[in-house]
ZASETI-219688 format. One record per atom (N, C-alpha, C): x, y, z; residue number from 1. Coordinates in Angstrom, 2 decimals, always signed. Atoms other than C-alpha are relative to their C-alpha. Layout:
BEGIN
pt x=X, y=Y, z=Z, pos=NUM
...
***
This chain:
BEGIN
pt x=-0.34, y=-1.39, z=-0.28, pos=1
pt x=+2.97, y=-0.05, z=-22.49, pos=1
pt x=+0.00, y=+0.26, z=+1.49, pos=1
pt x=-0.30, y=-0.18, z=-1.53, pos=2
pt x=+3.73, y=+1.30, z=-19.13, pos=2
pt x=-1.09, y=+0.57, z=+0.50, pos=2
pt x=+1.81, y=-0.74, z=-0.76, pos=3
pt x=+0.21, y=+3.15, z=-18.65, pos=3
pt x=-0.73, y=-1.26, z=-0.48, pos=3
pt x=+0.97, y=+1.56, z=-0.46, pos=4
pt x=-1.28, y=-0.60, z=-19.43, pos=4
pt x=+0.29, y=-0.12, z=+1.18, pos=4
pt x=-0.06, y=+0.50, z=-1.57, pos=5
pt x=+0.63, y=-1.36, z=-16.53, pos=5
pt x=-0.12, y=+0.36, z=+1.09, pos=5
pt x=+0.16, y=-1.11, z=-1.15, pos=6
pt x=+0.06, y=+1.44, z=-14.28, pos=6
pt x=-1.59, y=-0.55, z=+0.17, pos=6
pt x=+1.75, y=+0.42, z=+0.22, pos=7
pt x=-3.96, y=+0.70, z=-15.53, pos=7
pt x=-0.43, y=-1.51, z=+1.02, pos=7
pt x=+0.29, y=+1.08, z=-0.22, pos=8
pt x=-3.52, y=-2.70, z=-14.50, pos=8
pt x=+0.45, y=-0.81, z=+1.60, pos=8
pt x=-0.49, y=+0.10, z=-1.63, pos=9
pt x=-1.48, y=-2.43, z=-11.24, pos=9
pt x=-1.28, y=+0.85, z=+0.57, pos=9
pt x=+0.95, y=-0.43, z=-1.22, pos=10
pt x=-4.75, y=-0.05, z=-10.09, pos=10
pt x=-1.23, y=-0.90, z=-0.10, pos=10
pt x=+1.35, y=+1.06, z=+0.43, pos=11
pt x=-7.08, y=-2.31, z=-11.28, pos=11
pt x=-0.03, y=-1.21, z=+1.17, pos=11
pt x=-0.56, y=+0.72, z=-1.05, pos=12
pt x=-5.03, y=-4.84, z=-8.98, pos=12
pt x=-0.34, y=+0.45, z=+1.67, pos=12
pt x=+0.12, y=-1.00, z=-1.32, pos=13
pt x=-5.08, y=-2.26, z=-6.29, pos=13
pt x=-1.76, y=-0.21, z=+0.73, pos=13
pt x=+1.49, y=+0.10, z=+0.18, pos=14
pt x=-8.92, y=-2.26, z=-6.77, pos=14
pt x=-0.58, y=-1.62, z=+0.69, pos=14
pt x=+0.24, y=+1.11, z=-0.61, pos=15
pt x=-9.30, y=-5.88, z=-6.65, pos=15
pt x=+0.28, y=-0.89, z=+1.32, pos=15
pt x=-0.44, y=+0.48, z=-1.53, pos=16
pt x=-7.17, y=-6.79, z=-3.43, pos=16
pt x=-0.38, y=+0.97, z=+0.97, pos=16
pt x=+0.86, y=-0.59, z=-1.45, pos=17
pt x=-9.25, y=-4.51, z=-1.31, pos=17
pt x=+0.80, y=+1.46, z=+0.44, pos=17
pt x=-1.14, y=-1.46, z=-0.80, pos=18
pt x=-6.50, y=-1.34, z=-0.96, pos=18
pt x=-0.45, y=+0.94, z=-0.28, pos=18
pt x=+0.62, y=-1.17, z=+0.08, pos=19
pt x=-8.90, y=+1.36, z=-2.78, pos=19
pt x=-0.93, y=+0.27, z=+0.84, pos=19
pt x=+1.14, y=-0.46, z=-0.97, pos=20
pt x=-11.40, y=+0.72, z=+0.10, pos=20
pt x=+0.60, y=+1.21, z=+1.15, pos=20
pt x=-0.90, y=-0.78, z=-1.00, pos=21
pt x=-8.96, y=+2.60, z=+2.65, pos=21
pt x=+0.71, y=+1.05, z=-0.70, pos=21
pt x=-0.80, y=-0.66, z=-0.30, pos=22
pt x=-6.53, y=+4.20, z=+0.82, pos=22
pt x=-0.13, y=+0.84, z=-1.73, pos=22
pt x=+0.67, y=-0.42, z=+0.86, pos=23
pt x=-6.86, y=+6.76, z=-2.29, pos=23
pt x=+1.67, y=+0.83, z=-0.55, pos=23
pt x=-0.90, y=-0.15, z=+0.38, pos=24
pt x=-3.95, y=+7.61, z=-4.90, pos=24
pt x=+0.94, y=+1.63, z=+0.47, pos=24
pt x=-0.26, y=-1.33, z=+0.71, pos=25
pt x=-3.85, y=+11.73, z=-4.53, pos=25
pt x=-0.14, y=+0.26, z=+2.41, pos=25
pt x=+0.94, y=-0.42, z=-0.84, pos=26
pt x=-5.78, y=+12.10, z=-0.93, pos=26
pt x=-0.40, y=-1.11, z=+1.42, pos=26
pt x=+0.70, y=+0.92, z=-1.13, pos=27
pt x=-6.51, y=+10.74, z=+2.63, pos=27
pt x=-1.33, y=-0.73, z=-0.11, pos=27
pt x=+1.31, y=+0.46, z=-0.09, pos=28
pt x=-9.12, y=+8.43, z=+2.82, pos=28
pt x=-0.27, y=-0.58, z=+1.52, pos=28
pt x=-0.09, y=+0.87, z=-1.06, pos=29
pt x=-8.95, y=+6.09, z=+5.76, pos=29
pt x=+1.45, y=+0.06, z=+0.54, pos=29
pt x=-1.38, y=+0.21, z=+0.18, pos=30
pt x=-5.53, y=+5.21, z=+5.10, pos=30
pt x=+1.13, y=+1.26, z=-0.67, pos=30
pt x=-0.66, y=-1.10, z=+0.70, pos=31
pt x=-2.76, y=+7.40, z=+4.13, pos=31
pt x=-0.06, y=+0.00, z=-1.50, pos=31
pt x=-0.10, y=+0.23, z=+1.71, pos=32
pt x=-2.61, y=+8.37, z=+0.02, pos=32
pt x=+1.77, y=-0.36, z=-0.34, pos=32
pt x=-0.76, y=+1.01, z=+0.68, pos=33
pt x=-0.57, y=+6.31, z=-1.73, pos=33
pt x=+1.52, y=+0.90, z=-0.71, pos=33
pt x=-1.10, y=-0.57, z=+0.09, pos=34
pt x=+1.41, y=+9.20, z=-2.79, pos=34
pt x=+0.97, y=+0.61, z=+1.54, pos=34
pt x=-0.96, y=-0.38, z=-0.98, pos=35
pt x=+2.60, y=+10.24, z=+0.45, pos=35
pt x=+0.60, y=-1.33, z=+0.68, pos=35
pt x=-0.16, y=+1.00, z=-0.16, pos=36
pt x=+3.17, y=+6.66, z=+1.34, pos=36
pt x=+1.36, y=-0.28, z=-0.85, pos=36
pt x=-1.78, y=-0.25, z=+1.01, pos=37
pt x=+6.16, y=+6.83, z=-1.68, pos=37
pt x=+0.62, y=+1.03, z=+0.22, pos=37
pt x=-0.67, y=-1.15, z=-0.15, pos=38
pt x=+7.05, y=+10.08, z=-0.82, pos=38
pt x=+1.20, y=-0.59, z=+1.42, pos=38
pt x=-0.58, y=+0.19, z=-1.16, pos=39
pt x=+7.97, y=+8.87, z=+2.95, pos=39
pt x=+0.87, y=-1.03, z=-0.31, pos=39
pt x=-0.78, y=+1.27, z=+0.31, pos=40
pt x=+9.60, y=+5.34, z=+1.56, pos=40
pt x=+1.00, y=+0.28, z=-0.87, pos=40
pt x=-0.92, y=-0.38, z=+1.04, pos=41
pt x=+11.59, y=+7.19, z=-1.20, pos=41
pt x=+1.36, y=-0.20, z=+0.82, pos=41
pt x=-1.46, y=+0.39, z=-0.22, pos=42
pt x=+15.09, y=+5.74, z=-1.31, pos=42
pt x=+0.27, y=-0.66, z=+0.90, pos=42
pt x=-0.19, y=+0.71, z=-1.19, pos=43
pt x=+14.66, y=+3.33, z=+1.44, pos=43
pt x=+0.26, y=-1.58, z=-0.91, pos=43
pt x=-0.17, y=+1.09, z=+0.98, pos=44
pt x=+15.88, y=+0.16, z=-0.11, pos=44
pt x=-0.84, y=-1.13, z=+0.15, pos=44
pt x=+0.72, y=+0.96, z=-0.41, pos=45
pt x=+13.92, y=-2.13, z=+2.33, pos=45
pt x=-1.62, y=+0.30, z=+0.34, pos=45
pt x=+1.51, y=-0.49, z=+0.50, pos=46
pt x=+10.43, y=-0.49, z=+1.36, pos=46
pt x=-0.87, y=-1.19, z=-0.43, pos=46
pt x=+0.85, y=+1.49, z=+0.63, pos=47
pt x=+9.14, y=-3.61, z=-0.59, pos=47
pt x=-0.50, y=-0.62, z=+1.10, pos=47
pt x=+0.13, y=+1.68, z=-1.12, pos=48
pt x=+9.63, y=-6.04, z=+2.38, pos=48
pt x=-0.65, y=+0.58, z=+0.87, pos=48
pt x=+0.45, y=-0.79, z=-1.46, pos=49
pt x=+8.62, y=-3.70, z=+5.33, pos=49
pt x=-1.56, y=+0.42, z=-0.23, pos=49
pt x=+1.43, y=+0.05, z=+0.59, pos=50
pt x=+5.56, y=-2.70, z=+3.37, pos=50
pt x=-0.97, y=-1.33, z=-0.53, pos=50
pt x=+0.48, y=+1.41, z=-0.25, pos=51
pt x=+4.70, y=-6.12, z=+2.27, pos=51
pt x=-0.26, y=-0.77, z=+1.06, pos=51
pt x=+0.21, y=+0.41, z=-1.26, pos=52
pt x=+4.93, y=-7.20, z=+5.81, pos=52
pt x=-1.08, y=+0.67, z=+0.95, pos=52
pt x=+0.57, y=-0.77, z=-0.68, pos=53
pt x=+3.07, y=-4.37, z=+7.34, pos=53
pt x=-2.00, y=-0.62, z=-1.17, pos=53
pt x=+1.48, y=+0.05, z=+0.85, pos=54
pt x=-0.17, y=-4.81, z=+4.27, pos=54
pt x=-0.42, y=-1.71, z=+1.04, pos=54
pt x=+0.90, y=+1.00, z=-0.23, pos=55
pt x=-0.17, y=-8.59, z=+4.99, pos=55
pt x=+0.20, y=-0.20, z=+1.45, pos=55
pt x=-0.11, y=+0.47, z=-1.35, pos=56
pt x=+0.46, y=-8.73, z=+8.75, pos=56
pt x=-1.12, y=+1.11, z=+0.68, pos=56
pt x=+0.89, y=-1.05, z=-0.68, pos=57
pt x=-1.80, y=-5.47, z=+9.39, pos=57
pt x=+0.71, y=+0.41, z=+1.29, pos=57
pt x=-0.17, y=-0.20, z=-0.88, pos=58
pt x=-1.23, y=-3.81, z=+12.42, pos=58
pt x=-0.61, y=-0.53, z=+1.36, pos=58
pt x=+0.55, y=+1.00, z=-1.40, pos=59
pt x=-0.63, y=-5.19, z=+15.90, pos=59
pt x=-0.53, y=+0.86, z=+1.21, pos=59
pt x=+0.64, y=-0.93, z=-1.17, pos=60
pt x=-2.46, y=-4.25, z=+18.85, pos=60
pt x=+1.04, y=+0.46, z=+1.09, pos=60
pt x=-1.14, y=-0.63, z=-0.84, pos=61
pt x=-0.66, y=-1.91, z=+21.10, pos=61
pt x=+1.37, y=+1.12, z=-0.98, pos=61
pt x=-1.08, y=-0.72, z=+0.51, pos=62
pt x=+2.02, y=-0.74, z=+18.15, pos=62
pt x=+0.05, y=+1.11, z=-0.62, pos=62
pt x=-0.26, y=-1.56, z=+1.18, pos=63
pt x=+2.80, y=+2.45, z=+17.08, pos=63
pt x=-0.73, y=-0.05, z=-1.34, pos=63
pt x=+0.60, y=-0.02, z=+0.79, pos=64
pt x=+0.52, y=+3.29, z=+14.61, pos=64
pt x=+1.00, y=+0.95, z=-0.89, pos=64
pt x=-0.72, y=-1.01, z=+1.32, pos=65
pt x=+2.61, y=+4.90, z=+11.45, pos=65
pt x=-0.63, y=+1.30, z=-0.29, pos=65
pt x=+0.56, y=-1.18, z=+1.03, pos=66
pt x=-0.26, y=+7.07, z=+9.91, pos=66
pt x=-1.12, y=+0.02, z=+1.23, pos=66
pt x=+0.68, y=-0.22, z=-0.48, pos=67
pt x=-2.70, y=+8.37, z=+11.88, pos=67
pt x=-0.73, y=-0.59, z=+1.45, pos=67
pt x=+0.21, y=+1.09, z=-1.07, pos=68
pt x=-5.29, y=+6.25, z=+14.47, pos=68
pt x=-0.63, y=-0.89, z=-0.58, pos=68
pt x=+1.13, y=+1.13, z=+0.21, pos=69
pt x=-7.15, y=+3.95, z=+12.59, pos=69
pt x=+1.53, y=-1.25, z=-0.67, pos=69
pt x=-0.72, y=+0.74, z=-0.09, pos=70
pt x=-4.90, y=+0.72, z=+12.49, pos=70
pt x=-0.22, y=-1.16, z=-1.53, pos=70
pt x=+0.13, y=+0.79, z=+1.59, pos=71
pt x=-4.55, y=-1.85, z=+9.32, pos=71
pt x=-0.67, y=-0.74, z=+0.08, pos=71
pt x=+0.66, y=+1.20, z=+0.36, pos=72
pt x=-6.48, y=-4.60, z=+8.58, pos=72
pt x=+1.09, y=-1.34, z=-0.85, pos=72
pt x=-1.03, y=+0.83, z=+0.90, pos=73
pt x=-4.17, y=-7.63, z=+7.38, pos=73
pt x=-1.19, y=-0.31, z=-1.42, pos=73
pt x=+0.60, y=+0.13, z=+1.53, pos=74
pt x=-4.90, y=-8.08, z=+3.32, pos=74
pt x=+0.00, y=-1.64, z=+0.17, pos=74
pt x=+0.19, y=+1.89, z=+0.27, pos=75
pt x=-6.09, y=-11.57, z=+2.42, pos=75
pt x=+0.22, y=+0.13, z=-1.43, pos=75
pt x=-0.85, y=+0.00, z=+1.58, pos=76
pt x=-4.66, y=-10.63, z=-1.33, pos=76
pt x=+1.23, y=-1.38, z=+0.07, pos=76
pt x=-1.07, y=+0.92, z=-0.26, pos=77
pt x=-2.13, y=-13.01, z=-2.06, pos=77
pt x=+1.09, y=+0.91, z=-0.29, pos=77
pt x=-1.05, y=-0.16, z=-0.06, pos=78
pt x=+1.65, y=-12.13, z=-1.34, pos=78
pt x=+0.04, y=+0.85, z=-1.18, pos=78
pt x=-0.76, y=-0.36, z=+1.65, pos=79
pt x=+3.00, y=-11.77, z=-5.03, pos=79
pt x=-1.73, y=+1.71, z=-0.14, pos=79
pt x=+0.67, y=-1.12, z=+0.21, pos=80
pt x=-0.41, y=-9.11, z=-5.64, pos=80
pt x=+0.32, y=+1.21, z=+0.74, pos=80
pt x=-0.38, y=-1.36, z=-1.31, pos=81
pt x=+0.19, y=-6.87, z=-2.47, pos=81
pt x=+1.43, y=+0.62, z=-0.47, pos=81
pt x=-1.40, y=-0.83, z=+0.87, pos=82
pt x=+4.00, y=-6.77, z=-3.93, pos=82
pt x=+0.06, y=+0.61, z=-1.24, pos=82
pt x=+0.16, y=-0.35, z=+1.30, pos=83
pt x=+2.77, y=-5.99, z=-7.29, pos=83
pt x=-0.16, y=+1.54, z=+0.17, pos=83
pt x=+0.44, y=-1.47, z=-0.42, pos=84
pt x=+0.77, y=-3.37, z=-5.67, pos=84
pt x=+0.93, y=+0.98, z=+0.66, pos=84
pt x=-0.81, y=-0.91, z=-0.72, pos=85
pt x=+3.42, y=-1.71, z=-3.56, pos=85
pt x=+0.50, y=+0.39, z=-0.80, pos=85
pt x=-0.90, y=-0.23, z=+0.65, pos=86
pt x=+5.78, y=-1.74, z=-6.36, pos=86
pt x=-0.36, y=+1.31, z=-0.91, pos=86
pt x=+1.01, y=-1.15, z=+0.42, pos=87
pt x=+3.12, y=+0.45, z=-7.88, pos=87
pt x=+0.20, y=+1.55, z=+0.87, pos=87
pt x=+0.50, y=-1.10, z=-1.41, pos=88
pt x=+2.59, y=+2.81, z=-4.99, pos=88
pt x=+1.49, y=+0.96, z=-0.42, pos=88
pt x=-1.63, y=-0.03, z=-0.21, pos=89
pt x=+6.61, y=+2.79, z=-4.55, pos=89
pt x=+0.22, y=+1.23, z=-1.53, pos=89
pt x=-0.65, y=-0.79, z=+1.32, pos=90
pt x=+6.79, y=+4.28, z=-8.25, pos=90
pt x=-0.78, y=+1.32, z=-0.13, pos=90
pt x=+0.63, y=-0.49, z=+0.38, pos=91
pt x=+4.53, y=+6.89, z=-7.71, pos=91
pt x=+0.56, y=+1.69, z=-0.42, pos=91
***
């Protein structure tokens, strides 16, 4: 069912370290996950740019996107972080 998989993509979310920062509804650290899809809506190259940004974290010196506190690169593996975006992405 599609709320298993919603259940199981936050569960994911949970396990690769992205609920420590960032919170579905609400700022935490990181921006919420819904305004994060809101801003990416209809961008086609969302997946990749976001996949790149989770596992590369932010570089020193660059324009910070959301706020001032800068990313941390994910040590999730690849395929999870895309699982997870794809999540986010649908929100």
């Amino acid at each position: 069912s599609l709320t298993g998989v919603a259940h199981a993509d936050e569960k994911l979310a949970q396990k690769s370290g992205c609920l420590g920062c960032h919170k579905m509804d609400s700022k935490l650290i990181g921006p919420a996950f819904k305004d994060v899809a809101e801003r990416y809506r209809g961008n086609q190259a969302a997946l990749d740019v976001l996949t790149a940004k989770v596992k590369g974290g932010s570089k020193p010196g660059e324009a910070l996107n959301w706020g001032t506190t800068p990313m941390p690169p994910s040590q999730a593996p690849e395929a999870d972080v895309r699982t997870v975006i794809q999540w986010v992405l649908g929100q």
